[in-house]
Residue frames as qw, qx, qy, qz and C-alpha x, y, z in Angstrom:
[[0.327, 0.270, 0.864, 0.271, 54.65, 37.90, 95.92],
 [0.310, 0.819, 0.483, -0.015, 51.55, 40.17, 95.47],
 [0.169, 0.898, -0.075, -0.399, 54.41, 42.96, 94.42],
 [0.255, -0.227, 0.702, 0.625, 55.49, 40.94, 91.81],
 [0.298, 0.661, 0.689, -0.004, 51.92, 40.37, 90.58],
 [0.120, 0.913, 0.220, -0.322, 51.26, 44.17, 91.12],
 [0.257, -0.611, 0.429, 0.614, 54.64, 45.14, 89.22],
 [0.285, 0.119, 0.868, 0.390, 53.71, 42.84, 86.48],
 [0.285, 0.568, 0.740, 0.222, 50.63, 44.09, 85.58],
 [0.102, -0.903, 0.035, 0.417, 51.94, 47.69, 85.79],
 [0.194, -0.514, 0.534, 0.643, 54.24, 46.85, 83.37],
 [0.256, 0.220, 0.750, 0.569, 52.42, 45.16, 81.16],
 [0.168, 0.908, 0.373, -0.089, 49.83, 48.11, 81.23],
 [0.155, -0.757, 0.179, 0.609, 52.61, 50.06, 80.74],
 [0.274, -0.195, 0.772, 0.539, 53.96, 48.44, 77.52],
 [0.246, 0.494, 0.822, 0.144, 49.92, 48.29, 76.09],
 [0.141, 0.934, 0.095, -0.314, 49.40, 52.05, 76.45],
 [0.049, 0.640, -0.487, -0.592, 52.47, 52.28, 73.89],
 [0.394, -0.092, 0.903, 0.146, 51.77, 49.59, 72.07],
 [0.390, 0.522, 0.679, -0.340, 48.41, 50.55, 71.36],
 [0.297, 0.784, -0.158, -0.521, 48.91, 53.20, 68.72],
 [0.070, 0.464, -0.754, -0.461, 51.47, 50.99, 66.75],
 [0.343, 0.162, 0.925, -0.018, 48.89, 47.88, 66.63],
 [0.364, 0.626, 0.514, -0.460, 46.18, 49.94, 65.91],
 [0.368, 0.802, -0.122, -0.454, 47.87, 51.24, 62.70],
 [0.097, -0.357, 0.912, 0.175, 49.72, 48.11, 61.81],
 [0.056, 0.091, 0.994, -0.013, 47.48, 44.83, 62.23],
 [0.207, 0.658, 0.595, -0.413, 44.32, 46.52, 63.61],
 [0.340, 0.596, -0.266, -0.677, 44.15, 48.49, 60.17],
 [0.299, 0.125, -0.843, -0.429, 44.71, 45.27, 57.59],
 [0.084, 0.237, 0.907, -0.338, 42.27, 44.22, 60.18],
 [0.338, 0.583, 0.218, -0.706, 39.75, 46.75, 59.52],
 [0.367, 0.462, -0.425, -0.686, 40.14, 46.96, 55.89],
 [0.113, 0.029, -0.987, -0.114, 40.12, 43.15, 55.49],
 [0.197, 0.402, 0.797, -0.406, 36.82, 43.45, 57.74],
 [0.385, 0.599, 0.059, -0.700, 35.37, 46.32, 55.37],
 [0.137, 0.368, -0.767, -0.507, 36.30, 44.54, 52.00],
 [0.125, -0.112, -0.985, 0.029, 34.48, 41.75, 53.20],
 [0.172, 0.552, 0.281, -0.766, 31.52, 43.98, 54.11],
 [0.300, 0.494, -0.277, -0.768, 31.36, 45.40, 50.37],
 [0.283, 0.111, -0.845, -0.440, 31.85, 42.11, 48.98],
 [0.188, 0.555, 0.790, -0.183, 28.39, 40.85, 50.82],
 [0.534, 0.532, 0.199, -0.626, 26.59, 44.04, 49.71],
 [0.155, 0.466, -0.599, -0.633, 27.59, 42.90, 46.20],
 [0.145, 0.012, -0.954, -0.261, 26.46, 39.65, 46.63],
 [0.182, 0.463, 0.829, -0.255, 23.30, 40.79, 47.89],
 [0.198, 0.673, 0.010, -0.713, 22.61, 43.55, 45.48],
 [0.675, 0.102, 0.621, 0.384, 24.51, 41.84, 42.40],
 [0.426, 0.723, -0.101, -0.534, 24.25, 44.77, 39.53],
 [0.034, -0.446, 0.783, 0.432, 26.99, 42.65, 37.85],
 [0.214, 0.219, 0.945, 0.116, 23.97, 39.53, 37.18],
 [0.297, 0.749, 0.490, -0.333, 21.29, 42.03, 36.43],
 [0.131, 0.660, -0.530, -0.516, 24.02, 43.68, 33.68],
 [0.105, -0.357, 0.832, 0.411, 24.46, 40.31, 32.38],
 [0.282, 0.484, 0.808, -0.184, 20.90, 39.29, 32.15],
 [0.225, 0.411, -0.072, -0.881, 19.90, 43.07, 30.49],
 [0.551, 0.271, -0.211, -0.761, 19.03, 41.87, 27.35],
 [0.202, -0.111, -0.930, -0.288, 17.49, 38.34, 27.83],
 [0.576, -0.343, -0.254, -0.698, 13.55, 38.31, 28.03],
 [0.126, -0.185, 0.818, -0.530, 11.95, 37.33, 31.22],
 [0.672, 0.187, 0.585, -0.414, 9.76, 34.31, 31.87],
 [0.518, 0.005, 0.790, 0.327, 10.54, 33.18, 28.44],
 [0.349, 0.780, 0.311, -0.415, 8.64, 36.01, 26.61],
 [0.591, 0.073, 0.484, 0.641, 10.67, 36.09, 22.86],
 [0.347, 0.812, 0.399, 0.249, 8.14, 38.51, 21.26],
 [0.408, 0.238, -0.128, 0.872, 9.53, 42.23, 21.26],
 [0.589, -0.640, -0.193, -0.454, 7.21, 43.27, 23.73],
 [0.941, -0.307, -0.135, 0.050, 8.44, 41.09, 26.09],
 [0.807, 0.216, 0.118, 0.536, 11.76, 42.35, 25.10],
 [0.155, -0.673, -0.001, -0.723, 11.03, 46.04, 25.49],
 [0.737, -0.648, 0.003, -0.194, 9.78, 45.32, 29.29],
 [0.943, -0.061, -0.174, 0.277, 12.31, 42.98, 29.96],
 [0.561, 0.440, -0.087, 0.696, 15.06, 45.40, 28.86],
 [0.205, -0.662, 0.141, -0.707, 13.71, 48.95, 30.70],
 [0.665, -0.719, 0.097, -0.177, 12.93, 46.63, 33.98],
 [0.822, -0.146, -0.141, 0.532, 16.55, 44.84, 34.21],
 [0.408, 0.561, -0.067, 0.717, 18.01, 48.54, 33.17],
 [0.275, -0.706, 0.305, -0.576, 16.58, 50.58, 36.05],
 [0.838, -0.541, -0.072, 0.022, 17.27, 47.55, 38.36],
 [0.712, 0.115, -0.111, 0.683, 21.07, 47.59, 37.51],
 [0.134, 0.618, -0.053, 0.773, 20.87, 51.62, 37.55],
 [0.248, -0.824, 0.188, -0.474, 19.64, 51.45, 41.16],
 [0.952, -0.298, 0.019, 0.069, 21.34, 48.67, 42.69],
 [0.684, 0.339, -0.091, 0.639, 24.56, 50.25, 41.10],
 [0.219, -0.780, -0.030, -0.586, 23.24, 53.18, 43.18],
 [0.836, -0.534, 0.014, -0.126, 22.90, 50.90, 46.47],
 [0.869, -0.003, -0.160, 0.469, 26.08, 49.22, 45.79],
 [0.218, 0.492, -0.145, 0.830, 27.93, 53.00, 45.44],
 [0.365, -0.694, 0.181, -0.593, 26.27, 54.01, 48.68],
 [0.927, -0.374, 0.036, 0.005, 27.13, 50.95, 50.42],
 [0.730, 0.340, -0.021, 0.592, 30.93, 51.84, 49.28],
 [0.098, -0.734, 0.101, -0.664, 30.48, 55.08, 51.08],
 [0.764, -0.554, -0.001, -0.332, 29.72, 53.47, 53.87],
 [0.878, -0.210, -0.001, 0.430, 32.30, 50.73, 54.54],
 [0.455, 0.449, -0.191, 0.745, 34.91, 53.91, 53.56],
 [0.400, -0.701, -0.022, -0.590, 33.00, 55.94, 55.84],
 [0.760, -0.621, 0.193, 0.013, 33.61, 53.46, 58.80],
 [0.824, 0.129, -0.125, 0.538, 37.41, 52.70, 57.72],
 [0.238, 0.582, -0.052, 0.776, 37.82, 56.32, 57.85],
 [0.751, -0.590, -0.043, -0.295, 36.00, 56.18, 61.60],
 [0.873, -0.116, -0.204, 0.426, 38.88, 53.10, 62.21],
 [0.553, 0.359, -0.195, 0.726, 41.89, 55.23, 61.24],
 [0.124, 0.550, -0.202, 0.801, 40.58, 58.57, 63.12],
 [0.726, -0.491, -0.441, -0.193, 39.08, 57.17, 65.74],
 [0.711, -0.355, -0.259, 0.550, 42.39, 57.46, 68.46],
 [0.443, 0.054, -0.164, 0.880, 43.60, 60.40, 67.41],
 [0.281, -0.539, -0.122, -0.784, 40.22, 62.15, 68.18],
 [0.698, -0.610, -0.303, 0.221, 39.86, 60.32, 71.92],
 [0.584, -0.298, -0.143, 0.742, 43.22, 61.63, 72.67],
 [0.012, 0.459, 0.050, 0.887, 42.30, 65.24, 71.14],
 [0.536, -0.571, -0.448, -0.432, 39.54, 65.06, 73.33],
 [0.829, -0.307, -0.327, 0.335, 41.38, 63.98, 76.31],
 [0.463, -0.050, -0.228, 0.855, 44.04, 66.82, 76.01],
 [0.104, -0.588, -0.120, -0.793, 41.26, 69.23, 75.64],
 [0.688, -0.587, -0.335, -0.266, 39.80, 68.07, 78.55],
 [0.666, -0.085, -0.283, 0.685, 43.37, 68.42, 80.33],
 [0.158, 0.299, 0.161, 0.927, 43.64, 71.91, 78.89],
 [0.356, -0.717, -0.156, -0.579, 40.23, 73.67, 80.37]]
């Protein structure tokens, strides 16, 4: 009995150490990206440049005069200009880890054979 057990879970470790590579670039990738997409699409909604673009040239707090209009304009502009900033560095980022996802195995296993190799 306990060397079927043991036989079993030798094989199925066996079958997971190949397995692993093809999941990881199959599923565990649409995973990843799906997870990073979803990532960007919160910074967006918590940055928003796209409402602070559409807002540009109405006057805040209900100021009409052109004063009011002047301000209004220069503070929505540099908020879009750096929140379009944030958003672009938060795009780095979620690429930055996808790009982590993808090379992530093949730089254990470099590691590994170097560590064979000395």
């Amino acid at each position: 009995m306990w060397l079927l057990i043991f036989q079993r879970i030798l094989f199925d470790a066996f079958v997971d150490i190949f397995y692993f590579p093809l999941w990881w670039y199959t599923g565990g990738v649409l995973h990843a990206s799906k997870w990073c997409f979803g990532f960007f699409m919160e910074g967006n909604q918590t940055l928003a440049p796209g409402l602070w673009f559409k807002n540009l040239l109405v006057p805040m707090y209900g100021q009409y005069d052109w004063q009011g209009r002047i301000i209004s304009f220069i503070m929505r502009f540099v908020q879009f200009c750096f929140r379009s900033l944030a958003l672009l560095f938060w795009l780095l980022v979620c690429l930055f880890l996808f790009t982590i996802w993808l090379l992530l195995p093949v730089v254990v296993v470099a590691g590994f054979i170097m560590l064979l190799l000395k």
